[in-house]
N, C-alpha and C positions, 0 to 999 in steps of 0.2 A: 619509492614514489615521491622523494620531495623534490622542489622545485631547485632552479641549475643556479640562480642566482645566490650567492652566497651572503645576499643580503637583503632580503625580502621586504619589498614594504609592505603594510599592514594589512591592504587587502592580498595580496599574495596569500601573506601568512594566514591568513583566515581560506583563504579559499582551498590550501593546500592541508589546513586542518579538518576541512568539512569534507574533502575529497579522501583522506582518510577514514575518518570516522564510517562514510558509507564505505568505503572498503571492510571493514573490519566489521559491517550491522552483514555485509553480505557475504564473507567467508564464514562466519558463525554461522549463518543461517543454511550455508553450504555444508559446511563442515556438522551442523547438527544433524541434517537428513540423509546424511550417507549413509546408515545403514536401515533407511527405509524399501520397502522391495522396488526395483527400478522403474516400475509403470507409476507406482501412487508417488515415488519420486517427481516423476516426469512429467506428472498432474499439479505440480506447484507451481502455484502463479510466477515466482522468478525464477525458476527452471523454464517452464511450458513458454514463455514470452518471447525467448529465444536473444535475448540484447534489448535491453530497455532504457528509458531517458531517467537519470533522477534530478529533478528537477529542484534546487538550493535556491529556496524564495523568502531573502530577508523580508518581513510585516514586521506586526511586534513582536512573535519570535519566528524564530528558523524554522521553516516546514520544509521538512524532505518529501518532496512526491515523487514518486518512481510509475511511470506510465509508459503505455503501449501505444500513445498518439503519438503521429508524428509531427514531427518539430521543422521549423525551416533551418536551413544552416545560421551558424553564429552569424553575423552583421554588427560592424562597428565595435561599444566596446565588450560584447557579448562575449566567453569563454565558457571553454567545454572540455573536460581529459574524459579518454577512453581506459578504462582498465579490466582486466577478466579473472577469475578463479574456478575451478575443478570447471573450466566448458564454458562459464556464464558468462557472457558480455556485457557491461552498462558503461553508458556516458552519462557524465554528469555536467549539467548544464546551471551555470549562477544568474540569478536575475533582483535586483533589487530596485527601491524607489526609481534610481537614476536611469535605469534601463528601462523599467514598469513602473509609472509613476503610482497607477492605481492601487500597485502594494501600500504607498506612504498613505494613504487616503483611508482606508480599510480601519474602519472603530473596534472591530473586533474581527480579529484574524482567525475565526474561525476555519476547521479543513474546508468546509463547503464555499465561504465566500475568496479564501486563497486561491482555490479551482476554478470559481467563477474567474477571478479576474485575469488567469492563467486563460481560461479557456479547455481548459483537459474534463475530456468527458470519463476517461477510463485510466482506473487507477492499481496499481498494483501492492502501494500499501499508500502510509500518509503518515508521518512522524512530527510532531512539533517538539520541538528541543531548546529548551533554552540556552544561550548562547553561555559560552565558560565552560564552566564543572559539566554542564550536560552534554558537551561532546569530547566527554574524556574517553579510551577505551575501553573503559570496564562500563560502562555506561552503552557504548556502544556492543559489544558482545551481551549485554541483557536484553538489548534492544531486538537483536540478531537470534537470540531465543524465543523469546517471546512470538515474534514475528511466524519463527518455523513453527511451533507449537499452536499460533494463531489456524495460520493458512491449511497445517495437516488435518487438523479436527474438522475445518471449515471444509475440507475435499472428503474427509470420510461422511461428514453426517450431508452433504449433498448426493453422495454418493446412493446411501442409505436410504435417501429421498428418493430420488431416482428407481430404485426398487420398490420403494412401496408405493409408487405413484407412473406406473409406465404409461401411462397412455397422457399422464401433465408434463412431460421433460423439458418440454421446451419452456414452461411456465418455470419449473423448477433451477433451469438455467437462467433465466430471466433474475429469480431469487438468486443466486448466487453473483451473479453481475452486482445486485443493488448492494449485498453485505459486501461485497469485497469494494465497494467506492464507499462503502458505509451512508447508503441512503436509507433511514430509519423509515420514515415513512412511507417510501415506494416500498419495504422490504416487510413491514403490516399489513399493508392492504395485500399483497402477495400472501402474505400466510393465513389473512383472512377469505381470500379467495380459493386456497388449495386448502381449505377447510369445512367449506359451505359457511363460514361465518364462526365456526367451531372455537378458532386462535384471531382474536379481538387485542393485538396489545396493545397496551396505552400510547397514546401521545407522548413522546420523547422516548419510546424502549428500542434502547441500540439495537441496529439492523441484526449482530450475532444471536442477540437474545431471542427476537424473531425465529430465528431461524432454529435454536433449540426448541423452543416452544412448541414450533409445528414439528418438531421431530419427537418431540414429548409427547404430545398430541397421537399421531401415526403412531406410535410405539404400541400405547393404553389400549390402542380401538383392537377389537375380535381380528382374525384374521391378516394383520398388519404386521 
């Protein structure tokens, strides 16, 4: 996949490093869930998507956002590669101050305010990486584990939910939408809600932690 010129300038050279690097977060992650059974396979967020956007948004560091919005075509001096592995299709799209000014603005690049200024409501993972050593390969295949180990647990215990709560699914999908954009507190009041008030987590408790909680929760209770 590297680029045709045999003398790259710098942003080249960086853009063909980061288009990389997501190559290699998502054969890992390909390559990890192959021998999961092919439905809860098929149930992964970058399987299930069918071809998704990863979106390379220099702030104060690099955020990979991989989403199922759509995007308009590149304009101006906008770029994008397409590449695929075992079936999976993604494009990866670059965007920095000079394209998005509102990235250079941003005091703290956190995921949620990098989205905001993006515009992406629905997200498939969200990686901050810092530039250098952090998108070396072996960096990126821990990224690529992590991620499939993330997403499998997060489809088994929704799943799990889903049974002990049939007549809330669509609530219960609702939770799974907010942890997987990681909205901590849409994803409390959710588990506060599919509890009667039971699962109360604190102000700042990651959206996954949520989502054990009330599956800790259902577990404990008679009859669950």
């Amino acid at each position: 996949m590297g680029v045709s010129d045999s003398s790259p300038t710098r942003p080249e050279a960086m853009r063909e490093l980061v288009r990389e690097y997501v190559a290699t977060v998502h054969a890992t992650y390909l390559d990890h869930v192959q021998d999961l059974p092919p439905a809860e396979r098929g149930a992964l967020p970058l399987v299930a998507a069918h071809g998704v956007t990863v979106i390379a948004a220099a702030a104060q560091r690099l955020h990979l956002l991989a989403t199922t919005d759509s995007l308009p075509n590149p304009h101006g001096p906008e770029v994008e590669f397409t590449d695929s592995y075992r079936g999976v299709t993604w494009t990866v799209r670059f965007y920095d101050p000079s394209i998005t000014p509102n990235l250079g603005l941003l005091v703290e690049d956190s995921p949620a305010e990098v989205r905001r200024v993006l515009g992406i409501a629905d997200t498939v993972y969200h990686l901050a990486v810092a530039v250098g050593g952090g998108l070396s390969a072996h960096h990126a295949q821990h990224s690529g584990v992590a991620l499939a180990n993330q997403h499998a647990r997060t489809a088994r215990d929704l799943d799990s939910l889903r049974h002990k709560l049939p007549q809330q699914v669509p609530i219960v999908d609702e939770l799974g939408a907010c942890v997987r954009n990681g909205l901590d507190r849409a994803s409390a009041l959710l588990a506060a809600d599919l509890t009667a008030g039971r699962v109360a987590p604190a102000l700042g408790t990651p959206a996954a932690s949520c989502l054990e909680a009330l599956l800790a929760d259902l577990t404990r209770r008679p009859g669950r």
